[in-house]
C-alpha positions as CSV (number, residue, x, y, z in Angstrom):
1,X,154.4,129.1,72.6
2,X,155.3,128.0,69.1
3,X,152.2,126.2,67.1
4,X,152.9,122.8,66.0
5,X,151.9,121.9,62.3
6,X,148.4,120.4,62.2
7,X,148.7,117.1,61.1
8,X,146.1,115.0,58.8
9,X,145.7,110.7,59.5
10,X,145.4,109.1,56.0
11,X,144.4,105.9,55.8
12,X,147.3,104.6,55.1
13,X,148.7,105.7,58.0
14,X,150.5,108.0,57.0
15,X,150.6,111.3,58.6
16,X,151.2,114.4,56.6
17,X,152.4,117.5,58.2
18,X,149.9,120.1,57.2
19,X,151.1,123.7,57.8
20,X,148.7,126.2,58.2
21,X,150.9,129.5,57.7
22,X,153.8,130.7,56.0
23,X,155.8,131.6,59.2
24,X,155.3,127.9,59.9
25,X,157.9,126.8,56.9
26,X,160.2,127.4,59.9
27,X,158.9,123.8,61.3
28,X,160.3,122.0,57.9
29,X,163.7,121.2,58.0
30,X,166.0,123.3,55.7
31,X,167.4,123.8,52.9
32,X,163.2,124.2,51.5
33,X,162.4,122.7,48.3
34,X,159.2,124.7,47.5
35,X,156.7,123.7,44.8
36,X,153.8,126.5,45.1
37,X,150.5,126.3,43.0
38,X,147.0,125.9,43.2
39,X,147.4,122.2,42.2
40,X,143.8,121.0,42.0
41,X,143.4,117.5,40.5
42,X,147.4,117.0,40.6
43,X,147.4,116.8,36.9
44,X,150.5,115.8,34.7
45,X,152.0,120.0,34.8
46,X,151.5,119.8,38.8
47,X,153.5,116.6,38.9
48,X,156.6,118.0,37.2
49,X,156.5,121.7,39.2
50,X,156.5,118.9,42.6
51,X,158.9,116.8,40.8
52,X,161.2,119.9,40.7
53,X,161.1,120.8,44.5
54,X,161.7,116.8,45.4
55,X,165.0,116.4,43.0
56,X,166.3,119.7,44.7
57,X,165.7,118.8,47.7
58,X,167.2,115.1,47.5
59,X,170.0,116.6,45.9
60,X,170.6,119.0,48.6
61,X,169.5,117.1,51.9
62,X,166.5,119.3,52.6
63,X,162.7,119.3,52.7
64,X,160.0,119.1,49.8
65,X,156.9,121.2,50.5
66,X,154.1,121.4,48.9
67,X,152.7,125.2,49.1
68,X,149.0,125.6,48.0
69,X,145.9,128.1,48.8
70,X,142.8,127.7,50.3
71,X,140.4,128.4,49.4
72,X,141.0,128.8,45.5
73,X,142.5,132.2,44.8
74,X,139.0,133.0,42.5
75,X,137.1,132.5,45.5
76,X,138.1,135.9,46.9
77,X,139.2,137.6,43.5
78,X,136.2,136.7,41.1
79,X,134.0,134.3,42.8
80,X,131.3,133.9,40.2
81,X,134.6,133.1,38.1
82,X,135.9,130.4,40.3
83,X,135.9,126.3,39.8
84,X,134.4,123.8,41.0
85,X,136.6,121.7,42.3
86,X,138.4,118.6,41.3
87,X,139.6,117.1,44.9
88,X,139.3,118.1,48.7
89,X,142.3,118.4,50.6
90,X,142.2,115.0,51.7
91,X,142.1,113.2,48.4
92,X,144.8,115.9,47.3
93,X,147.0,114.9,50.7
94,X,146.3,110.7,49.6
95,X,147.6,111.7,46.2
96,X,151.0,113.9,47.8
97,X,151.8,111.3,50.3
98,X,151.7,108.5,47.3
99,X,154.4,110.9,45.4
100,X,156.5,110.9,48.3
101,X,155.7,114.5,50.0
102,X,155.4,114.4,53.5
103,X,155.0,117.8,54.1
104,X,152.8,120.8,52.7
105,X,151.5,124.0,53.1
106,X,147.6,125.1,53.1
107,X,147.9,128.9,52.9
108,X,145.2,131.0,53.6
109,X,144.0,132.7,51.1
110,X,141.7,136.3,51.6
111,X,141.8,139.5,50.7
112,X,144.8,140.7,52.6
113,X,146.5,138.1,50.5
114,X,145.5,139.0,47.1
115,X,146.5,142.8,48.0
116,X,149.9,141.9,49.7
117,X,152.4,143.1,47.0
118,X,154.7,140.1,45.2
119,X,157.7,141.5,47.2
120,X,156.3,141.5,50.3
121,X,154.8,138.1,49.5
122,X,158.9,137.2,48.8
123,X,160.0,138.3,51.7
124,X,157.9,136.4,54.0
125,X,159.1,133.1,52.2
126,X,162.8,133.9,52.9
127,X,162.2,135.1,56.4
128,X,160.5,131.9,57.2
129,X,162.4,129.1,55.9
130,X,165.4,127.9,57.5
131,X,166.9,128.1,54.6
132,X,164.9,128.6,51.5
133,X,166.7,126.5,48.7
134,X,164.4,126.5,45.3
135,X,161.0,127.5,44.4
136,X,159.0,125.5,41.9
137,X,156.6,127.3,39.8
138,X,154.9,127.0,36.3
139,X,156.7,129.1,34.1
140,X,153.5,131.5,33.3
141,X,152.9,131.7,37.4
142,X,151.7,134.8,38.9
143,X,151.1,136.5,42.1
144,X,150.8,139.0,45.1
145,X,148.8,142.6,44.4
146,X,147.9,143.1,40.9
147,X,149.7,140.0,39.0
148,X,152.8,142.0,40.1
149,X,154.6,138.9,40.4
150,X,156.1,136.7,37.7
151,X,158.8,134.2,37.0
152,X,161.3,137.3,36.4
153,X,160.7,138.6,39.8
154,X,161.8,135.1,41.3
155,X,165.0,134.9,39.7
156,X,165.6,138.3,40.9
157,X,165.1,137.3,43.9
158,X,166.9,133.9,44.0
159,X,169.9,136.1,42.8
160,X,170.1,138.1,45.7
161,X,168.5,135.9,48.4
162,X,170.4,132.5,47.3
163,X,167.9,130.6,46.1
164,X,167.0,128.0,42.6
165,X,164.2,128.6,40.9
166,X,162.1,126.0,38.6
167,X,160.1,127.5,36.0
168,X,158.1,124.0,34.7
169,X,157.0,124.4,31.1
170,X,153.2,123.3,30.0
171,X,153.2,120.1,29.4
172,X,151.3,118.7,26.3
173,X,149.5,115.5,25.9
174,X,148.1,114.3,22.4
175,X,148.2,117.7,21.1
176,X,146.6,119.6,24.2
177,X,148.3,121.5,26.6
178,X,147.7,120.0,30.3
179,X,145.6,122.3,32.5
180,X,142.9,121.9,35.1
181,X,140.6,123.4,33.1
182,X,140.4,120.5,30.5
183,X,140.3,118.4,32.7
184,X,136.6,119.8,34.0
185,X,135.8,120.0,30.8
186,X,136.1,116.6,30.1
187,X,134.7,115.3,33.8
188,X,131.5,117.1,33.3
189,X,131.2,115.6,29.4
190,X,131.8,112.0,31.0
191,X,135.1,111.8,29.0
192,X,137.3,109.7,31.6
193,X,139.8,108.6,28.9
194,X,140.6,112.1,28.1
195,X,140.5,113.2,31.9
196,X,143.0,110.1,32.3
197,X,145.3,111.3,30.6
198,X,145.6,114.6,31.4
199,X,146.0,113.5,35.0
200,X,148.4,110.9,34.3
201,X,146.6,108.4,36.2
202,X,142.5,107.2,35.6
203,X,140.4,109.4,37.1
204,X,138.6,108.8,40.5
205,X,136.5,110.5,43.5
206,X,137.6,110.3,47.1
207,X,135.3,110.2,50.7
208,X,134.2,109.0,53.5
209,X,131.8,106.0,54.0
210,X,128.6,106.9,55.2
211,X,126.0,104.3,56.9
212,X,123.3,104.0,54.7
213,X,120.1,102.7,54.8
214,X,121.4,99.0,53.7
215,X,119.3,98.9,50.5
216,X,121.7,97.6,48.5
217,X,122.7,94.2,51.3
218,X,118.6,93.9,51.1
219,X,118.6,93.5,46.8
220,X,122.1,91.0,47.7
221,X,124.3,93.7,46.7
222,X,126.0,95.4,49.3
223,X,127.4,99.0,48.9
224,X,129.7,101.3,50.3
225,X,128.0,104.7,49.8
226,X,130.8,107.1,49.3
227,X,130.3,111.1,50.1
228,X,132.6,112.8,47.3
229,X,135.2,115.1,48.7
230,X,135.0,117.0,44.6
231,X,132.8,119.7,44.2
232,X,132.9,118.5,40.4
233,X,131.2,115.1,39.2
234,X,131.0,113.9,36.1
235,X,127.8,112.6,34.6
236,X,125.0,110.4,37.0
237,X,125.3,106.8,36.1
238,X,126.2,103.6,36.8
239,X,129.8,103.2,36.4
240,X,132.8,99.8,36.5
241,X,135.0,100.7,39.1
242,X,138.0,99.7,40.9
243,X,138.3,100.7,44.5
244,X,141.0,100.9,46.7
245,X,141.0,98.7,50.0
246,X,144.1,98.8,52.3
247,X,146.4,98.6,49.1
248,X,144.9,96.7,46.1
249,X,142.1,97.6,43.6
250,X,139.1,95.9,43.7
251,X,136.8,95.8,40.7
252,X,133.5,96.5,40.9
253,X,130.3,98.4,40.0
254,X,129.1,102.2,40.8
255,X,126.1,104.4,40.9
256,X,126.4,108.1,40.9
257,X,123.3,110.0,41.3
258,X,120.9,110.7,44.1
259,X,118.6,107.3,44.2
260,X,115.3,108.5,42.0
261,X,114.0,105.5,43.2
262,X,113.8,105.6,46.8
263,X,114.9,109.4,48.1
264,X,113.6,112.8,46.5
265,X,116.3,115.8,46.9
266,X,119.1,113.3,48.3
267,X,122.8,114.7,48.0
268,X,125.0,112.9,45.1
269,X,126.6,109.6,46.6
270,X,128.6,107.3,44.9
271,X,127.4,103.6,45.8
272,X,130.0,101.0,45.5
273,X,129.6,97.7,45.3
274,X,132.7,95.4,45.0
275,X,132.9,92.1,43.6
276,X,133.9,89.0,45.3
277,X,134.9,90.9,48.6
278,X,133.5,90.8,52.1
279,X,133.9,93.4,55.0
280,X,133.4,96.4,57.0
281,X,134.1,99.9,55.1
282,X,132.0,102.1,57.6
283,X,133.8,105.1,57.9
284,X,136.3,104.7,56.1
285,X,137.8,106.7,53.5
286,X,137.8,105.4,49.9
287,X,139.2,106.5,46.5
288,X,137.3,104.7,43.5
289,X,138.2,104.9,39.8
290,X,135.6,105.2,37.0
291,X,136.8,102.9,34.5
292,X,133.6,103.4,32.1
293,X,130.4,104.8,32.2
294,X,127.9,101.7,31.6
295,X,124.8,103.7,31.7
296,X,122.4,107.2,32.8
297,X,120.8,106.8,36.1
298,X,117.4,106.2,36.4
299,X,114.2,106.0,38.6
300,X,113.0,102.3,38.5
301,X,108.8,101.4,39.3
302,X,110.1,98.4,42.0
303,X,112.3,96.7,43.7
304,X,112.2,93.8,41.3
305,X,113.1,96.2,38.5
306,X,115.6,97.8,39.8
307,X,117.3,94.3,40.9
308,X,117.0,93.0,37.6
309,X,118.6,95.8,36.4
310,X,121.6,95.6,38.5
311,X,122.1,91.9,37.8
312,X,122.8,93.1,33.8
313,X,124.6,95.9,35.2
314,X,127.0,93.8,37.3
315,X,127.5,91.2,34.8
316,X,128.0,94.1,32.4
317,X,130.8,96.1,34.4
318,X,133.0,92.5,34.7
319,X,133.2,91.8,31.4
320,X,134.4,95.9,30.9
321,X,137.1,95.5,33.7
322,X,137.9,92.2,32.1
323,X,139.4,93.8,29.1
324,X,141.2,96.2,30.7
């Protein structure tokens, strides 16, 4: 019996068709616009290898798909090598569906992977697609059993097998050459201007809403505690936020850390609190973006304290998200 693509609810109900295998591409309607690449954080250089596979495939009546591994390839080649990383899949599906992709491709990644020859790798692309139209790479992409695999190899390939092929140049941005990389860099410095813009959009986290222990409704200022999907944070503070609720961004105030103050050994949550708004945000999913990093985080000797401090905080993070 043929396996039907898995599919994964976004909150905006939405539903992206999440393939699971490459002999699945035979689900996506052809001619298949394919942008492959690791693609975590969906910086600026991602954009324009996805941008590639969409024009091609509007141009040709077919099917963008967005081809990715999991887990990272450095997981399996050099794992004390490989990232932390930038989004889960979820956040990285949010991100796809709001660029228009409606389909993509997790492909396993493992050892038989990494040793499968760039040919053979080739071959199961063109088999599987009904038809293959265009692959979207970076230009310096490489792949299958020993880096065999290279931009030269596609067009090869395309030659032969019919097929475009997009090699995207690196894009640069204020002198620096776009990469995911730099953009860690910058997260774990606390840089969020620079991290902006080498995303191309101000950088945020992504996850479900957890029930907490209503701390925050008890000092008068209620939080949704947000469990980060990113394996990378930056810096533990208090943060001005805007977070997203069923379309529109609404200012408000953060805390990253782990609560010194009332837990000991408590995993990182991000506590939002959101100004002027009323509701229910229990299990929900939530992307909020750090606007500016207002101060450390720190344990506080009482309840009084700490609620003093969050009044300054609070009238603090307005007049940031005022000015911008």
């Amino acid at each position: 019996m043929k396996r039907l693509a898995a599919c994964v609810t976004l909150p905006c109900n939405f539903t992206m068709k999440i393939l699971r295998s490459i002999s699945e591409l035979s689900e996506a309607p052809g001619p298949v616009a394919l942008a492959i690449g690791v693609f975590d954080g969906l910086h600026l250089g991602h954009q324009e290898v996805i941008r590639a596979a969409q024009e091609h495939a509007a141009q040709h009546h077919g099917t963008a798909v967005v081809m990715s591994f999991e887990p990272h390839p450095l997981r399996v080649l050099r794992p004390e090598h490989a990232p932390r990383r930038l989004m889960g899949d979820r956040y990285k599906a949010k991100m796809l569906e709001g660029m228009g992709i409606s389909w993509s491709l997790l492909c396993p990644f493992d050892r038989a992977t990494a040793d499968k020859p760039a040919e053979e790798f080739l071959a199961g692309l063109v088999g599987s697609c009904r038809s293959l139209g265009c692959v979207s790479v970076g230009y310096a992409w490489e792949f299958g059993r020993g880096r065999g695999g290279n931009i030269h190899l596609l067009m090869d390939w395309g030659q032969v097998h019919g097929f475009a092929v997009y090699g995207v140049p690196p894009i640069s941005v204020g002198g620096e050459v776009v990469s995911s990389t730099l953009i860690r860099d910058a997260i774990g410095l606390g840089d969020l201007e620079r991290a902006g813009r080498l995303l191309g959009r101000p950088y945020g986290l992504y996850g479900r809403v957890l029930m907490g222990k209503r701390l925050g409704r008890q000092l008068g200022f209620p939080t949704a505690n947000v469990l980060p999907e990113a394996e990378l944070l930056p810096p533990y503070g208090v943060y001005s936020v805007r977070v997203e609720v069923d379309g529109v961004w609404v200012p408000g105030i953060a805390n990253l850390g782990v609560r010194p103050t009332f837990e000991q050994g408590a995993a990182a949550l991000l506590e939002a609190h959101l100004f002027d708004w009323e509701g229910d945000l229990y299990e929900r999913e939530l992307e909020v973006r750090l606007a500016s990093f207002l101060r450390p985080e720190r344990r506080f000797v009482g309840i009084d304290e700490l609620k003093g401090q969050i009044e300054r905080d609070v009238a603090t993070a307005r007049a940031e998200l005022a000015k911008r």
